[in-house]
C-alpha positions in Angstrom: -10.0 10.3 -9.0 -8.7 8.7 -5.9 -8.4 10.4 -2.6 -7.6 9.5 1.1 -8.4 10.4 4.5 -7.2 10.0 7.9 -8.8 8.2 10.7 -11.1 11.6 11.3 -12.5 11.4 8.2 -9.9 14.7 7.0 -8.7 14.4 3.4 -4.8 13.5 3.1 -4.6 13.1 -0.7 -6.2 13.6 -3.6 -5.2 12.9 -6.6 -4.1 15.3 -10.0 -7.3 13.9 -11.8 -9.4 16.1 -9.0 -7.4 19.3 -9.5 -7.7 18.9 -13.4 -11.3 18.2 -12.6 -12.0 21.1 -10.0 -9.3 23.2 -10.4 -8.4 22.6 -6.5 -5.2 22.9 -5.5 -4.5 19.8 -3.1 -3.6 21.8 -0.1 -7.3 23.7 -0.7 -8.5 20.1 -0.9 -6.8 18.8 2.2 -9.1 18.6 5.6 -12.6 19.5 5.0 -11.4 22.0 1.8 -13.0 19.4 -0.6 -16.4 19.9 0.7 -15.9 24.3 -1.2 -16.0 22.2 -4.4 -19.0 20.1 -3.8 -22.5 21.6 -5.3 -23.7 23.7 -2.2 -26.9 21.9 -2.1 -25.5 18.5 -1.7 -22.6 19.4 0.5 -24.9 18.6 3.9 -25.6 14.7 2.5 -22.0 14.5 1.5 -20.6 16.1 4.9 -22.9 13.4 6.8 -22.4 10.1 5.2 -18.8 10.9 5.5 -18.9 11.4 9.3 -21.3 8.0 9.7 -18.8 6.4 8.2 -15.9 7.6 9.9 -18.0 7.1 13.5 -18.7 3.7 12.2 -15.4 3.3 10.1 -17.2 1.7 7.6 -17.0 1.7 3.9 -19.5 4.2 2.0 -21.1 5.3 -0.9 -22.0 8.7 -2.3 -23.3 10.0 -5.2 -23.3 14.2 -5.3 -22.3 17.1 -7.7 -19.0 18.3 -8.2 -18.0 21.7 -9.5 -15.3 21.5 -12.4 -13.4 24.5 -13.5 -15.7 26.0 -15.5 -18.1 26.2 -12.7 -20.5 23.4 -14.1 -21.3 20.8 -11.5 -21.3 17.1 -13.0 -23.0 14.6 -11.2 -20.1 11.9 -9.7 -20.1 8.6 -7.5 -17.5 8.4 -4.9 -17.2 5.7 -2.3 -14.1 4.4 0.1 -13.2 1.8 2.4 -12.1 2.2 5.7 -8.0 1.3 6.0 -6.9 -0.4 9.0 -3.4 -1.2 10.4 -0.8 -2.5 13.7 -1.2 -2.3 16.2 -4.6 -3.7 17.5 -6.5 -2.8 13.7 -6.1 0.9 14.7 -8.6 2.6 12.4 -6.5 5.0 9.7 -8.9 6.3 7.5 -10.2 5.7 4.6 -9.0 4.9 0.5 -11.2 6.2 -1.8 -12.3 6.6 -5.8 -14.9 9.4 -7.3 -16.3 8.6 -11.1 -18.0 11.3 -12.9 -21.5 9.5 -13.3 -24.4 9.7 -16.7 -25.4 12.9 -17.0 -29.5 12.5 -15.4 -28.3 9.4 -13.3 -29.6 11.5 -10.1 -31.8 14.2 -9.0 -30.7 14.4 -5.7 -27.2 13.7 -3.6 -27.7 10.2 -1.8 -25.1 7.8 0.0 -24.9 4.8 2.5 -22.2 3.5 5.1 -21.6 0.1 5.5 -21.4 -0.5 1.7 -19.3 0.4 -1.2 -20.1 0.2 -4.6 -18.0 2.0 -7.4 -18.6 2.1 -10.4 -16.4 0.0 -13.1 -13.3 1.4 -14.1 -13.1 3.2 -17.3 -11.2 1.2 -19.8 -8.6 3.9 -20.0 -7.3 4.9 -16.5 -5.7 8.1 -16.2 -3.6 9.2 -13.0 -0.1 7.8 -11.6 0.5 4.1 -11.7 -0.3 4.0 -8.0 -4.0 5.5 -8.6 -4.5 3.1 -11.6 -3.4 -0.1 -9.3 -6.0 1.7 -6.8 -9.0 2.2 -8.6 -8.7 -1.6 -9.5 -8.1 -2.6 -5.9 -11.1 -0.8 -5.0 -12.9 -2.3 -7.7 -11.8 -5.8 -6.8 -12.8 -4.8 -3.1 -15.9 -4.2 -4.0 -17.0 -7.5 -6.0 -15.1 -10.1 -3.3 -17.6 -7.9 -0.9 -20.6 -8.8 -3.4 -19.4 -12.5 -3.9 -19.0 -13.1 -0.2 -15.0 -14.5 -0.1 -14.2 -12.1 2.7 -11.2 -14.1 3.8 -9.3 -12.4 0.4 -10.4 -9.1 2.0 -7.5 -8.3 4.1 -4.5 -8.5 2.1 -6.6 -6.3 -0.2 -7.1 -3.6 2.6 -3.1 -4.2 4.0 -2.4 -3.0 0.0 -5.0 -0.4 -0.1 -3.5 1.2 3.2 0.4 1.0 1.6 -0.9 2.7 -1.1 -2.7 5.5 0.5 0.3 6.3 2.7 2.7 6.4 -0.3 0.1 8.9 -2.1 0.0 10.9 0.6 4.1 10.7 1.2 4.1 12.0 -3.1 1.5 14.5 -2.6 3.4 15.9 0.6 6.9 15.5 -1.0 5.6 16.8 -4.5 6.4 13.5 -6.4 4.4 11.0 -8.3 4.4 8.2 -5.2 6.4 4.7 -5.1 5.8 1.6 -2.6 9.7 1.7 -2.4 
């Protein structure tokens, strides 16, 4: 599931995987609507790390429970990185994944700021094109952080923010989202 923010840490997108998921409509998801959907003992953790990280527009890491459909809460890992753009690296949000984790993986809803580790993709992606080409970029993201070759860093971050605007253009204009 891939979802997006703006530079207050307010959800923009999220993608058809978290309404098949959660049954949340995206406009109920958008702002801090998400957080109605999030296991009401973890929404406090999962509230804060996401403002740290926004203060500190820093890439961050969360693992919580989410409530599906049926009511059941699955345990899931989410984590973004902040997107920056012109002028002057204005802050503008943040491009995120959530994985459903291991059933037992946790007992308790933890995260960090300042690092961002997803889990590896599934080796069948669901979602649009654009959400596929994102959870790799996220992925990829996350291992040049690991290996230290920063330098690559930005032109992944000038992609990651392209594709969080046209996912939130899609979501807003009801289509399926294009880099066109």
């Amino acid at each position: 599931m891939i979802f997006v923010t703006d530079a207050s840490g307010l959800a923009t997108f999220t993608s058809p995987d978290w309404t098949r998921v959660t049954g949340q409509a995206p406009a109920d998801a958008a702002g801090t609507g998400w957080l109605s959907v999030v296991h009401e003992d973890d929404r406090e953790t999962a509230r804060a790390i996401l403002a740290e990280a926004t203060r500190l527009r820093a890439e961050f890491s969360l693992c919580y429970r989410l409530c599906t459909v049926g009511g059941t809460p699955i345990w899931v890992h989410a984590g973004a990185v902040p997107s920056f753009g012109p002028p002057d690296t204005t802050f503008l949000g943040f491009f995120g994944s959530i994985s459903e984790a291991e059933p037992g993986s946790a007992q308790a809803a933890s995260g960090a700021v300042g690092r961002y580790q997803p889990l590896p993709p599934p080796d069948a992606l669901q979602g649009t094109v654009l959400e596929r080409v994102a959870d790799h970029l996220l992925y990829a993201h996350a291992l040049i952080d690991a290996d230290g070759a920063k330098e690559v860093l930005p032109p992944i971050r000038e992609a990651l923010m392209r594709i969080g605007r046209a996912l939130a253009r899609a979501q807003q204009d009801g289509g399926t989202g294009s880099l066109n």
